[in-house]
GUPAMI-435306 format. One record per residue (C-alpha): residue number from 0; x, y, z. Coordinates in steps of 0.05 Angstrom, whole numbers, plus 32768, in hexadecimal, padded with zeros to 4 digits. Layout:
REM residues N
+-----+------+------+------+
|   k |   xx |   yy |   zz |
+-----+------+------+------+
| NUM |    X |    Y |    Z |
...
+-----+------+------+------+
REM end
This chain:
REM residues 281
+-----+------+------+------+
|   k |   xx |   yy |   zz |
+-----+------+------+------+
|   0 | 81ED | 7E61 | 8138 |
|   1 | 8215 | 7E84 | 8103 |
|   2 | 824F | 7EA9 | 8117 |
|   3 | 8231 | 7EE8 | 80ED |
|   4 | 81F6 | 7EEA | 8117 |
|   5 | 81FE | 7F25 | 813F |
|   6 | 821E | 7F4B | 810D |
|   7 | 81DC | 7F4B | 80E0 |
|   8 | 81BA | 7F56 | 8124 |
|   9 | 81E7 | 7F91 | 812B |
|  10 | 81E1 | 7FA8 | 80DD |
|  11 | 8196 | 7FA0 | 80E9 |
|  12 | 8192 | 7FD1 | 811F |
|  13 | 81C0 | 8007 | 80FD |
|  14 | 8192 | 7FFE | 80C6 |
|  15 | 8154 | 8005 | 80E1 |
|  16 | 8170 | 8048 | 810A |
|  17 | 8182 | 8065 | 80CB |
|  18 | 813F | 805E | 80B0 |
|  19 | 8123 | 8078 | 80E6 |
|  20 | 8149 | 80B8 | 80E5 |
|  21 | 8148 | 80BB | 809B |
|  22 | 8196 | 80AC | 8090 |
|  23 | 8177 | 807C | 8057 |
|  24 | 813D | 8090 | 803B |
|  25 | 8109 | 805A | 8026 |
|  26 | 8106 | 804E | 7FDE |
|  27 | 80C7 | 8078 | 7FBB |
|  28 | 809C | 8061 | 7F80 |
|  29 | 8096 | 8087 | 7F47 |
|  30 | 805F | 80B9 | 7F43 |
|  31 | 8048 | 809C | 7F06 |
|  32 | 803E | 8050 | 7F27 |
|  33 | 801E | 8084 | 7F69 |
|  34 | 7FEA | 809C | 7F3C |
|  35 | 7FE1 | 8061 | 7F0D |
|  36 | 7FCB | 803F | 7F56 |
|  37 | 7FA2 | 8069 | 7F6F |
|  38 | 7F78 | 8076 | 7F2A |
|  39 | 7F74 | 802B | 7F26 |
|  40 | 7F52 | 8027 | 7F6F |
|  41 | 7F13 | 8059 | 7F5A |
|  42 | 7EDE | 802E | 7F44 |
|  43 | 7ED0 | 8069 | 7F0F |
|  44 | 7F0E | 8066 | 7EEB |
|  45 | 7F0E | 805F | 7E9C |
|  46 | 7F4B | 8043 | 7E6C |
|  47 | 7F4C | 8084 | 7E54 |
|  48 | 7F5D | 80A2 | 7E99 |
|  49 | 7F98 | 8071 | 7E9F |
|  50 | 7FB4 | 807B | 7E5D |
|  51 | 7FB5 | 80CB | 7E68 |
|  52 | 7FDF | 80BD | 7EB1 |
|  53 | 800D | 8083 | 7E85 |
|  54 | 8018 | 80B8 | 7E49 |
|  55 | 803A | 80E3 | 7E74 |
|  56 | 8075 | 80AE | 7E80 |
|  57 | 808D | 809D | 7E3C |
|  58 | 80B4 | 8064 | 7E53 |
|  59 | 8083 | 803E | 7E72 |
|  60 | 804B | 804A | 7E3E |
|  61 | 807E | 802D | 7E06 |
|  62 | 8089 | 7FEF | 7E3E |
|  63 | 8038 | 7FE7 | 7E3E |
|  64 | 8032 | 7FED | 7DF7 |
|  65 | 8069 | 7FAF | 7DE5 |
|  66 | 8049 | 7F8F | 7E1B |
|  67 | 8008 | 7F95 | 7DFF |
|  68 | 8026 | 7F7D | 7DC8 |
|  69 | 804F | 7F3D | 7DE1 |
|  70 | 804A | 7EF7 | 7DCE |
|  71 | 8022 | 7EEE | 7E0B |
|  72 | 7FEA | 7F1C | 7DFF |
|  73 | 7FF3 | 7F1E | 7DB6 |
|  74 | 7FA7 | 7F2A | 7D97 |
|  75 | 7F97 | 7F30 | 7D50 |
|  76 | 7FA6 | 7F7B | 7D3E |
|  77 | 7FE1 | 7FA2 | 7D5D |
|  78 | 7FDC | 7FDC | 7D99 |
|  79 | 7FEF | 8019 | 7D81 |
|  80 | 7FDA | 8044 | 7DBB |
|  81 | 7FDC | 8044 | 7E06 |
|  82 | 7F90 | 8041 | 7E06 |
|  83 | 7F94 | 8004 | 7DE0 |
|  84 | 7FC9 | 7FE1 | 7E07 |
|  85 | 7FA0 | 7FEA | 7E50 |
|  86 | 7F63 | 7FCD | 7E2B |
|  87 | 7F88 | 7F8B | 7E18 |
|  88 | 7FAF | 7F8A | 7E5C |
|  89 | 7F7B | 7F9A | 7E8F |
|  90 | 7F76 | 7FD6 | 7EC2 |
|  91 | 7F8A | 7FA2 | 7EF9 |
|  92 | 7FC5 | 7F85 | 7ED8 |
|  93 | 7FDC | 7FCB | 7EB6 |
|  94 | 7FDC | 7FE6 | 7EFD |
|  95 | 800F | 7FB0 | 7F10 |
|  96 | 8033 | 7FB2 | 7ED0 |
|  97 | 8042 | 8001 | 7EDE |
|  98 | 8052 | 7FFF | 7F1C |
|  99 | 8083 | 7FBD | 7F0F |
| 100 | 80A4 | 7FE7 | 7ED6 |
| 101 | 80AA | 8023 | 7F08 |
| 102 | 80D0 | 7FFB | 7F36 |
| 103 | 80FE | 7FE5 | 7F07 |
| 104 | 811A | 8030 | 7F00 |
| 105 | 8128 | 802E | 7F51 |
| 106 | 8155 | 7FE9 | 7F45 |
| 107 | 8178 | 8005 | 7F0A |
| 108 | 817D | 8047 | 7F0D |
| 109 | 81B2 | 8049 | 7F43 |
| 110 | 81FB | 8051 | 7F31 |
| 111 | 8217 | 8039 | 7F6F |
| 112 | 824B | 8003 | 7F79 |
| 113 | 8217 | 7FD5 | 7F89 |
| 114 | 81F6 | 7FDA | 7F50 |
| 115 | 81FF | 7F9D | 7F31 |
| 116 | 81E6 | 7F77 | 7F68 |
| 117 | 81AD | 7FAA | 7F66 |
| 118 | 81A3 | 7F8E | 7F21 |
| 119 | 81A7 | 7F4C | 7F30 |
| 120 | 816E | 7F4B | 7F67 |
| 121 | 8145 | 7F6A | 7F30 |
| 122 | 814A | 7F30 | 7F02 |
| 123 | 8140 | 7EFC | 7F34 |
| 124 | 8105 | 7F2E | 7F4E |
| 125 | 80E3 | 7F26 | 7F0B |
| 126 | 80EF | 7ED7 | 7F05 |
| 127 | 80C9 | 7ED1 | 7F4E |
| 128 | 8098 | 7F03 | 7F2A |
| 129 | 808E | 7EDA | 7EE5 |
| 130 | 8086 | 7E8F | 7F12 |
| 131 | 805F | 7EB7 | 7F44 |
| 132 | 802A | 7EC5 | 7F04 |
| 133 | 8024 | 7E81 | 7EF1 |
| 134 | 8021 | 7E68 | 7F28 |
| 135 | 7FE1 | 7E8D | 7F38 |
| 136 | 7FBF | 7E7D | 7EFD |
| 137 | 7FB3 | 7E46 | 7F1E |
| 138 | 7F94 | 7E60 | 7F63 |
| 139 | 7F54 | 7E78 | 7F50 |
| 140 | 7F4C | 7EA6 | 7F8F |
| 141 | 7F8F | 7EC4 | 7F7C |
| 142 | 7F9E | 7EF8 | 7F49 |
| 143 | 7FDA | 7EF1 | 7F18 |
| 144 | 7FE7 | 7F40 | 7F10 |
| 145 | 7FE4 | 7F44 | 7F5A |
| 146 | 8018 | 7F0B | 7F59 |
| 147 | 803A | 7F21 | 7F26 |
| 148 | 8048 | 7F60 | 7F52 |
| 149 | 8050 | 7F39 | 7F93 |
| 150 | 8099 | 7F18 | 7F74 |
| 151 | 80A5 | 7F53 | 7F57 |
| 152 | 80A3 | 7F88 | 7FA1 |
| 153 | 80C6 | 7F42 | 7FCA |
| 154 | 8105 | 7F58 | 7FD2 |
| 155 | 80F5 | 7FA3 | 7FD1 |
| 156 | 8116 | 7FA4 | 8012 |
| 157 | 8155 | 7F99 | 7FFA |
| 158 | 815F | 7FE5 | 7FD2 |
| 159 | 8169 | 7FFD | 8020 |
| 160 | 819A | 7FCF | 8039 |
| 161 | 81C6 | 7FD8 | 7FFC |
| 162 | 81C8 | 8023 | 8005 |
| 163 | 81D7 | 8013 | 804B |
| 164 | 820A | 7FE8 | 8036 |
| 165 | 8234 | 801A | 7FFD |
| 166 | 8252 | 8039 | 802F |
| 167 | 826D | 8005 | 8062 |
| 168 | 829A | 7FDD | 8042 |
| 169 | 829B | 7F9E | 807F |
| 170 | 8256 | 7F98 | 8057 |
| 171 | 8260 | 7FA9 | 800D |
| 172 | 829E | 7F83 | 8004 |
| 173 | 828F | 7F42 | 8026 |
| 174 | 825B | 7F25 | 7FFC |
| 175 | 8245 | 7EE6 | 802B |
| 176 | 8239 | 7F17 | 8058 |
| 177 | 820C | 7F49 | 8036 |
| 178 | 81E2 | 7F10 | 8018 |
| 179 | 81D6 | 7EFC | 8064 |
| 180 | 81BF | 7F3B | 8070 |
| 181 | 8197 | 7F3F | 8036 |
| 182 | 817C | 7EFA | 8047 |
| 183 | 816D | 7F0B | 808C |
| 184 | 8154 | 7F52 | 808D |
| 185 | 8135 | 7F65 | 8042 |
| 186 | 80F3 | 7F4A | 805F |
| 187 | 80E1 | 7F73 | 8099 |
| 188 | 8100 | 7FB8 | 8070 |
| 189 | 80D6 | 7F9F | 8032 |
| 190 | 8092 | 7FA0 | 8062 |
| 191 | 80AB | 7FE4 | 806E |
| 192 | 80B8 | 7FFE | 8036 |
| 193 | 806E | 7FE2 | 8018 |
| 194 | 8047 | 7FFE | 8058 |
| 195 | 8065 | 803F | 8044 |
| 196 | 804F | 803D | 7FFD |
| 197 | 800C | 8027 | 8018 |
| 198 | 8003 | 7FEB | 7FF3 |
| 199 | 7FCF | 7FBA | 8006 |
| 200 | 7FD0 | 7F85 | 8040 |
| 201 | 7FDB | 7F4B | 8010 |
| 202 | 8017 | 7F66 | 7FF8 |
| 203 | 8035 | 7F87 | 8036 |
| 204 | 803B | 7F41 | 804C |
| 205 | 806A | 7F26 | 8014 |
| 206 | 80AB | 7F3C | 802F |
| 207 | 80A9 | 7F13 | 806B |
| 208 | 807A | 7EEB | 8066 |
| 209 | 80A0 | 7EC9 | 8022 |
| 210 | 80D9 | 7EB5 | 8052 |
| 211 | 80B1 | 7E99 | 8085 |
| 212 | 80B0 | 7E4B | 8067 |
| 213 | 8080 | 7E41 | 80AA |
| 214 | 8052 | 7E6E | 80A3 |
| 215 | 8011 | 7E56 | 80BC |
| 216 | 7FCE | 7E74 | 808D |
| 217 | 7F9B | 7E53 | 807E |
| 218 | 7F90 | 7E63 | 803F |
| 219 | 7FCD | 7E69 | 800A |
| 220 | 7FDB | 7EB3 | 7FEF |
| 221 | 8009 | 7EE5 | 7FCB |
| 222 | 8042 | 7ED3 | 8008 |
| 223 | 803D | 7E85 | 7FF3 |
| 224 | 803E | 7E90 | 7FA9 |
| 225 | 8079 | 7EBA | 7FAA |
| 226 | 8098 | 7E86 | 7FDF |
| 227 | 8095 | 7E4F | 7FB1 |
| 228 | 80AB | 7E76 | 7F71 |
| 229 | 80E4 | 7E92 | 7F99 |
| 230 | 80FF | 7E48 | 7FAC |
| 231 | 80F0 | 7E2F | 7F61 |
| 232 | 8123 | 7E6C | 7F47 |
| 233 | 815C | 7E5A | 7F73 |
| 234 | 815A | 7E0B | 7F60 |
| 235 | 819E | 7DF1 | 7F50 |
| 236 | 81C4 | 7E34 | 7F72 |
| 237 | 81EB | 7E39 | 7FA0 |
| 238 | 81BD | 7E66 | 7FC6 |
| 239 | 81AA | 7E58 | 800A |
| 240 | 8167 | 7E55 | 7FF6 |
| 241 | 817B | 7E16 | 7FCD |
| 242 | 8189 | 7DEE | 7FFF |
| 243 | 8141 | 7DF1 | 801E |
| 244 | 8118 | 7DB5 | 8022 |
| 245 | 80D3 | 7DC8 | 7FFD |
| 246 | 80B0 | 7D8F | 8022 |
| 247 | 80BA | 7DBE | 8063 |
| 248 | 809C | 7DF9 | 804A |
| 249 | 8053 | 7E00 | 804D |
| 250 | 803F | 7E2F | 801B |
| 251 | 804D | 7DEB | 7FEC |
| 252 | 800E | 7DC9 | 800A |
| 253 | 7FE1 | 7E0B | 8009 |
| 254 | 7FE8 | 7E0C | 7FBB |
| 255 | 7FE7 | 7DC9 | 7FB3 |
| 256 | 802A | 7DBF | 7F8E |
| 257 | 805A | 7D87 | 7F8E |
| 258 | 8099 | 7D92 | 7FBB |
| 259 | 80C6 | 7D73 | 7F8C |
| 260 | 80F6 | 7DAC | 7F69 |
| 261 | 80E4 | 7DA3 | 7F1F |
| 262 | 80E3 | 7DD0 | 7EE2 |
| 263 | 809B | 7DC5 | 7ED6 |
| 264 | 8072 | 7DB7 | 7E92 |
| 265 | 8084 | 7DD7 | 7E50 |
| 266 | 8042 | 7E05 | 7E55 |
| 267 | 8060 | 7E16 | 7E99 |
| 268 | 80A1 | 7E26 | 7E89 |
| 269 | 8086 | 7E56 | 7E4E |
| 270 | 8051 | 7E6E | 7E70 |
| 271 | 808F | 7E8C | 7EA0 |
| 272 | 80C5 | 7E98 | 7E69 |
| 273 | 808B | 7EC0 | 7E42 |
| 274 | 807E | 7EEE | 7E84 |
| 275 | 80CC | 7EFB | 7E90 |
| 276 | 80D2 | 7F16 | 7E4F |
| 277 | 809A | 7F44 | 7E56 |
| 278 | 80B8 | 7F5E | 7E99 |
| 279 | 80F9 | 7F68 | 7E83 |
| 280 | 80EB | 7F78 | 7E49 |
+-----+------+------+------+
REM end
């Protein structure tokens, strides 16, 4: 057992106190990604209803209109408007493109000395997020957007432990040790955080159940897509999550994919590279 053990236990429990009596406060969604959400659920809703909500944030509606506008939706005539942009899109995947975009201001937005770590979960957030797409492409009872924002909410549990972690420097300035904590407790404070925010089922699941390499389902979901993209990113690392051997982890079998680390085709590795850039973008 590592010697670190019950420290995380202990870290865990001061944690989970200080949730509870609102020492740390749960990260929030935007209002715009609150709203975008809930217009998207009413079987009524109209482009036009979106585009009023997505006007109001001029940020994101200049994200949705390059996006509309990427390589990988690239159509014949250019966007110009937000109305435009949700009709090439989709309501389902603008839904997850908003609220993806509005979670990038809660990584980045901070100015705290862990900030660059912050940042750095972010990015490897969004290359779980891009595989996690392609990878459903090829699940037909799975949807990419839904994917997409599966990678992207992951490690969501992390923003907590961080601000937990500014202020105790046995934590902050002992690197090993934070990413064991991060490692060990970012998926039950991630289901958290997402039953808060009321997200769906599917999703709430994620967090934990993308570090459970046993997990026994019987058929494979949002958990095992983001499982497999999340081993793929940390190939040749020196992660601890490198050093697992794919063959042992289930969610492999469910989607049918080889358990040998590779790269992947060219149309793979595009299909991926084109999806970073229009999350990072």
């Amino acid at each position: 057992m590592n010697s670190s053990t019950p420290l995380i236990d202990q870290i865990r429990t001061d944690l989970l106190q200080a949730i509870e009596n609102d020492a740390i406060v749960l990260p929030t969604l935007p209002e715009v990604a609150l709203e975008i959400r809930e217009a998207a659920s009413d079987p009524e809703v109209n482009i036009g209803m979106l585009a009023t909500i997505i006007e109001n944030d001029s940020s994101i509606a200049a994200r949705i209109l390059r996006v509309a506008n990427s390589s990988l939706l690239r159509g014949l005539q250019p966007i110009n408007d937000v109305k435009g942009a949700i009709g090439r899109i989709g309501l389902g995947y603008t839904s997850t493109l908003v609220t993806t975009l509005a979670m990038q201001q809660i990584f980045l937005s901070t100015k705290e000395s862990l900030n660059q770590r912050m940042r750095s979960i972010w990015v490897q957030s969004t290359d779980v997020a891009a595989i996690s797409y392609t990878l459903a492409t090829s699940q037909a009872h799975l949807k990419p957007e839904l994917a997409t924002l599966a990678g992207i909410i992951h490690q969501i549990g992390a923003l907590p432990i961080l601000s937990y972690a500014v202020g105790r420097g046995f934590l902050r300035d002992h690197p090993e040790l934070l990413d064991q904590a991060l490692l060990r407790l970012s998926p039950e404070v991630g289901r958290r955080i997402l039953e808060v925010w009321g997200f769906a089922d599917e999703l709430i699941a994620v967090p934990e159940g993308c570090a459970d390499f046993q997990r026994d389902v019987k058929t494979a979901d949002y958990a095992d897509v983001v499982t497999v993209a999340r081993l793929q990113t940390y190939v040749g690392t020196q992660h601890p999550l490198a050093e697992v051997d794919w063959a042992e982890v289930k969610a492999f079998e469910r989607l049918g994919l080889p358990v040998t680390p590779g790269k992947g085709d060219e149309a793979y590795q595009q299909q991926i590279e084109l999806m970073q850039g229009m999350l990072r973008d």
